[in-house]
N, C-alpha and C positions, 0 to 999 in steps of 0.2 A: 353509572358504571358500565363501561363498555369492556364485556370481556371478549379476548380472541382466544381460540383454539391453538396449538401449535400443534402439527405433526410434519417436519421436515428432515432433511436428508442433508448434511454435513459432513460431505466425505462417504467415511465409511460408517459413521455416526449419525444414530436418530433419535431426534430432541422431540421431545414429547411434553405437555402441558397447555396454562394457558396461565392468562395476563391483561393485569388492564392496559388496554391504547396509553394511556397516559404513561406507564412507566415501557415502553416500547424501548427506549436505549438501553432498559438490564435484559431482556430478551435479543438484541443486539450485541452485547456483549457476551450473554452469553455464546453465542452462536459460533463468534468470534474466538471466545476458548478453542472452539474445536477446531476453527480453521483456521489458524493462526499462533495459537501458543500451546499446541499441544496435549489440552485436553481429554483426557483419555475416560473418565466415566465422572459423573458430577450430577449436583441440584443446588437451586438457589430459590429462597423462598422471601420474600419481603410480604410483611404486614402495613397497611398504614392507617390509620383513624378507625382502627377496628378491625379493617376489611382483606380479606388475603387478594393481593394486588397482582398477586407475581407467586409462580406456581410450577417451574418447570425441572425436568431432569432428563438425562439423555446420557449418551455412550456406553461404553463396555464396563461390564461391572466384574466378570471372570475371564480369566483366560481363556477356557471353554467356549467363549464367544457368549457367553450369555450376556442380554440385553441391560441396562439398568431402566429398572422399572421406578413408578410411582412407588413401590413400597421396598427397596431395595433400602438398607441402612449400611453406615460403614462407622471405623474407629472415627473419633474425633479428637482423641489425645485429650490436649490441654484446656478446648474449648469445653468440658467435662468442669472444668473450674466453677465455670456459669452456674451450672446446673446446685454444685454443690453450697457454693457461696448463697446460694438467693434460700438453701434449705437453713443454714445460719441465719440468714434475716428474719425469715418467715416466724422462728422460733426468739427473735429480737421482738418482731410485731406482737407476736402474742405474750411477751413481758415472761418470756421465760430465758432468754440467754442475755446478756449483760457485756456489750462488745468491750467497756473497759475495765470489765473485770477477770482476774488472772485464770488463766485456763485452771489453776488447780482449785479454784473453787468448785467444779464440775468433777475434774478430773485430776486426783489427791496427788496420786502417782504419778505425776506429770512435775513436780515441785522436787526437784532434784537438780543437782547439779550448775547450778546457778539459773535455774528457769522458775522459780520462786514468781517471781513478779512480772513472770509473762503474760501479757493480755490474750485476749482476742481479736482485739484488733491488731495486733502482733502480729500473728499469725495471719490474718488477712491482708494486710497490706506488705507482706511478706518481708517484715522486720526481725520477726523472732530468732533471728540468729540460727536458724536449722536451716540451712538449703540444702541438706542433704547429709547423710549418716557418714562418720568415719570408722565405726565397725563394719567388718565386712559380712555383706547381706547372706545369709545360708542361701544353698540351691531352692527356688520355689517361694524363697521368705519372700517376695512379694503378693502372691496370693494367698498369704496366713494374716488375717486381720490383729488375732492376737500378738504374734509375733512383733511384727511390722509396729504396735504400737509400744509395745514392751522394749524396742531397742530404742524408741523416740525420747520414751520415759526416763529412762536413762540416759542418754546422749548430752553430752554439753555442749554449749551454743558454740558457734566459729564465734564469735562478737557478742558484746552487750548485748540482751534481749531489747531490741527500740532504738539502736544507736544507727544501725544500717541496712541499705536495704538488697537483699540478694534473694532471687527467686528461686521460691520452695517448689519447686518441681512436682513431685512426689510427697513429699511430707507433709505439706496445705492440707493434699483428702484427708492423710490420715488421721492429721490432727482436729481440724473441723469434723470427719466423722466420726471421732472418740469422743465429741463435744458433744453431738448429736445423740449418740447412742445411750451418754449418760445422763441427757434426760430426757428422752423418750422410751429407753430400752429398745428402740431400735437400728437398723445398721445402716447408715447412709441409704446404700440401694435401697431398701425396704424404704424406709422415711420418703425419699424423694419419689419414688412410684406411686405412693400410697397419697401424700400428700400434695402431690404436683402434676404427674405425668398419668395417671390414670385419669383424677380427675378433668383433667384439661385435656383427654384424646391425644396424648402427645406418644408419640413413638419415641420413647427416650427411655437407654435402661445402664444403668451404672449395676451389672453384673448379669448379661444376657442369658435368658434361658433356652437351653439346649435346643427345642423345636422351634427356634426362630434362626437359627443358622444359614439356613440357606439363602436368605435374606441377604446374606453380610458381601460387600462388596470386596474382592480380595484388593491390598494397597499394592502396591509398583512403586519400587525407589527411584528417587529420580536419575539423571543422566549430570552428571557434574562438568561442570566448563572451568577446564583447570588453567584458562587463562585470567581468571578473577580472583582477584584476591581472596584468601582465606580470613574469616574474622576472626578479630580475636579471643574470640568463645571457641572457636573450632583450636587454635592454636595453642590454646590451654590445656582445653580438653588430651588436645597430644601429648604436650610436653611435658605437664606439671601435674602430676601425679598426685600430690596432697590438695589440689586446689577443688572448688565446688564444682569449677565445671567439670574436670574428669569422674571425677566421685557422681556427677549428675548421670552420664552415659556409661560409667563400667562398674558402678558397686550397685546392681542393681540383681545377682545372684543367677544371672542367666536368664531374664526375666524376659518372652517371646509375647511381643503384643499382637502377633499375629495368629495364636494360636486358640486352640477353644479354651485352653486353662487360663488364658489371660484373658479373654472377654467374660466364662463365666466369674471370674473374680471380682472381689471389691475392690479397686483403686480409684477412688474417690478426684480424683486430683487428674487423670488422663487417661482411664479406658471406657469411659463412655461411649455406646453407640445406638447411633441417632441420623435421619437425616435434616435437610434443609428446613422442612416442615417443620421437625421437632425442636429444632435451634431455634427458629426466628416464632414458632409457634411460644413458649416458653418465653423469651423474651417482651413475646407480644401483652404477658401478663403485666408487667411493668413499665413498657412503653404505657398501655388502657389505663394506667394505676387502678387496677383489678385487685392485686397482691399486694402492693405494699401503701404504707400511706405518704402523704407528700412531702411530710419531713423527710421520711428514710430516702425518698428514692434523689432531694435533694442531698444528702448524704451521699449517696452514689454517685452522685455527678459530678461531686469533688473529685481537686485531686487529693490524696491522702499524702502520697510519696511521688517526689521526682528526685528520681536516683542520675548526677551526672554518670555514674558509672556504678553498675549493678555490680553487686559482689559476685553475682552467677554468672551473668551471662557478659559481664564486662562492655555494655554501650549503656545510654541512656534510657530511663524505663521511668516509666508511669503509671500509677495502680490507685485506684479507691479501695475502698475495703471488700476487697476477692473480686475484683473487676479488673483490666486493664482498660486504662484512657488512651486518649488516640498518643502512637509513639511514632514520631517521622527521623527515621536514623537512615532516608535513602542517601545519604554525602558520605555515609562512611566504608570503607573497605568489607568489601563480604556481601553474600545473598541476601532478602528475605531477611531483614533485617527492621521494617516497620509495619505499621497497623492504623494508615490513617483516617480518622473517623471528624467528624465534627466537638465540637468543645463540652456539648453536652450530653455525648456517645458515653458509653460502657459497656463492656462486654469480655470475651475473649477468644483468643485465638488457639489452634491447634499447631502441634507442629507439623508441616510438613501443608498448612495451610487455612487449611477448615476455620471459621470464623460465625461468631452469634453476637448479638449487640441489641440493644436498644437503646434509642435515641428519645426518651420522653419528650423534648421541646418540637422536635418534628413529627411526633407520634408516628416513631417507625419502630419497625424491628428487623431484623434481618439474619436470613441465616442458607452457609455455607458448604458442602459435602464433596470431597471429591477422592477418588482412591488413586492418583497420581499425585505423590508428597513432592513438594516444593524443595529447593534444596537449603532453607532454615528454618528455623523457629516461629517464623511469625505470617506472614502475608506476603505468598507472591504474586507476581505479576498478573496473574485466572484471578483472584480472590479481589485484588486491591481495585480489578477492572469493573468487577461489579458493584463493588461497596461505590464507586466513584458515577457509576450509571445512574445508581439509585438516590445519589445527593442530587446528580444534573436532572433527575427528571422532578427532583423537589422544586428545582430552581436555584439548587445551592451551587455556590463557585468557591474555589480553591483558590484560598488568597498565597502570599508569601510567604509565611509559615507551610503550606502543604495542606494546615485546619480547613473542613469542608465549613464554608458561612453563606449565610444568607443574606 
């Protein structure tokens, strides 16, 4: 193992960490974030055959000019998915959750309104027919765990529970941690820190407590280039007032993921905050199959669902059960619209960029942080530049498909 040191000066930006020789083009790329596509505070962490390979963080993490340090964390949104899904498996390993059995055997209240015969896996592979509520959310109803699940309980599906697939945004945490809670008696956050994130040294908290704030990297919206097409997740979103996608961005009750009430909350599903460390750390338990055994994580590698057209986000999507597989949607109209990984990747993405993944057949893991949000949903051009450094220093090439192979 040959580690380097990094302390360089990019710009007005200084990258700090260190990295084996061997994975030398994701320390290249990242550099390249900053001088080249804009970059503004970030960390990228790769695990490989055990060993943390890749180690670095750098830029502005507040407006105040404060630095981003080794121990700075920020929101991760979606990539928060990761953390919650592999708390659902953990509780599969130990033969207490039952992925094809109906969430109301858990959770009774849940058995209403034609959701009777919804699974678990339903709800992970984001078929359940909930992609999002059509009552409208009270002020703050997203940081009331009770609430928030008391209007799911109730809610009737858009579609058959199983017939189609449209991503549950929001309602995945709630629902997997109303699973969790009722058999454990504990609440997502608690479960996953308790069970995952303490013991593995992982800087990872699905409802932040209050003396770690100053930690938190403030996010910056991006700059929009209105010569590009709009996609048509964004065009929905505008126009169609009854559809998932608007109901996705505006029935959310005024809900500010920027603020201390929404990181101290539990939303299981996207307000995770974590850095590069804590992603690709986490990960790295099931790239080692540490965590789970070799059936399960062969189950993860599948695909579960390939939606030509997602009921939510209306392109193409890819999911195993609470993972997304690699999704290459770069031909279509719109930003930040894929997440390409290799065949036997899973993981997930945040919006606005942030990404975690493990790749068990290349025994990697990998993970993403940065507080300049991308202008979509999934992987831009900073995020998709490292994930693709770190296949090329495997030796892996990018065939026609876009699939990272060997």
């Amino acid at each position: 193992m040959r580690v380097i040191d990094v302390l360089k000066r990019i710009g007005g930006s200084q990258i700090e960490g260190r990295y084996d020789r061997d994975f030398e083009p994701v320390m290249q790329a990242f550099c390249a974030n900053f001088a080249e596509r804009g970059e503004l505070g970030a960390s990228v962490c790769v695990f490989h055959e055990g060993r943390k390979v890749v180690d670095l963080w750098g830029g502005q993490a507040r407006s105040n000019g404060a630095r981003w340090t080794r121990d700075t964390i920020s929101l991760v949104f979606s990539a928060t998915k990761g953390a919650t899904a592999l708390c659902a498996h953990l509780l599969v390993e130990r033969g207490l959750l039952d992925l094809n059995a109906p969430v109301a055997r858990y959770w009774p209240e849940f058995a209403q309104a034609g959701k009777e015969k919804t699974t678990v896996a339903m709800v992970l592979n984001h078929t359940a027919g909930l992609p999002h509520l059509r009552e409208a959310v009270k002020p703050g109803g997203f940081c009331d765990v009770a609430y928030m699940t008391d209007l799911i309980a109730r809610a009737e599906p858009f579609w058959p529970p199983g017939s189609r697939c449209g991503y549950h945004a929001f309602t995945f945490g709630w629902i997997i941690g109303e699973i969790v809670r009722r058999i454990t008696g504990r609440g997502l956050g608690k479960f996953f820190r308790e069970e995952l994130a303490i013991p593995n040294g992982l800087d990872f908290w699905i409802g932040l407590p209050a003396d770690l704030e100053d930690l938190v990297a403030e996010l910056y919206q991006p700059q929009y280039d209105e010569t590009i097409p709009t996609s048509r997740f964004m065009l929905a979103a505008l126009q169609q007032p009854d559809s998932p996608a608007h109901l996705f961005l505006a029935n959310t009750g005024g809900f500010d993921f920027r603020s201390r009430e929404g990181r101290a909350a539990e939303i299981p599903a996207v307000n995770g905050v974590t850095n590069a460390r804590g992603l690709a750390g986490l990960y790295a338990l099931v790239a080692s199959k540490r965590l789970l055994a070799p059936h399960a994580i062969a189950r993860l590698r599948k695909v579960a669902v390939a939606a030509r057209e997602d009921a939510t986000l209306l392109m193409p999507t890819r999911f195993s059960f609470g993972f997304m597989k690699s999704i290459d949607n770069r031909a279509l109209p719109g930003m930040d619209q894929s997440c390409v990984l290799s065949s036997a990747a899973f993981g997930h993405a945040g919006a606005g960029g942030s990404l975690g993944f493990a790749d068990p057949r290349a025994r990697l893991s990998f993970g993403y942080t940065m507080n300049l949000l991308g202008t979509g949903l999934l992987l831009n051009s900073r995020g998709q530049s490292l994930v693709d450094a770190t296949y090329r220093a495997l030796g892996y090439r990018s065939n026609l498909t876009g699939v990272w192979k060997k």
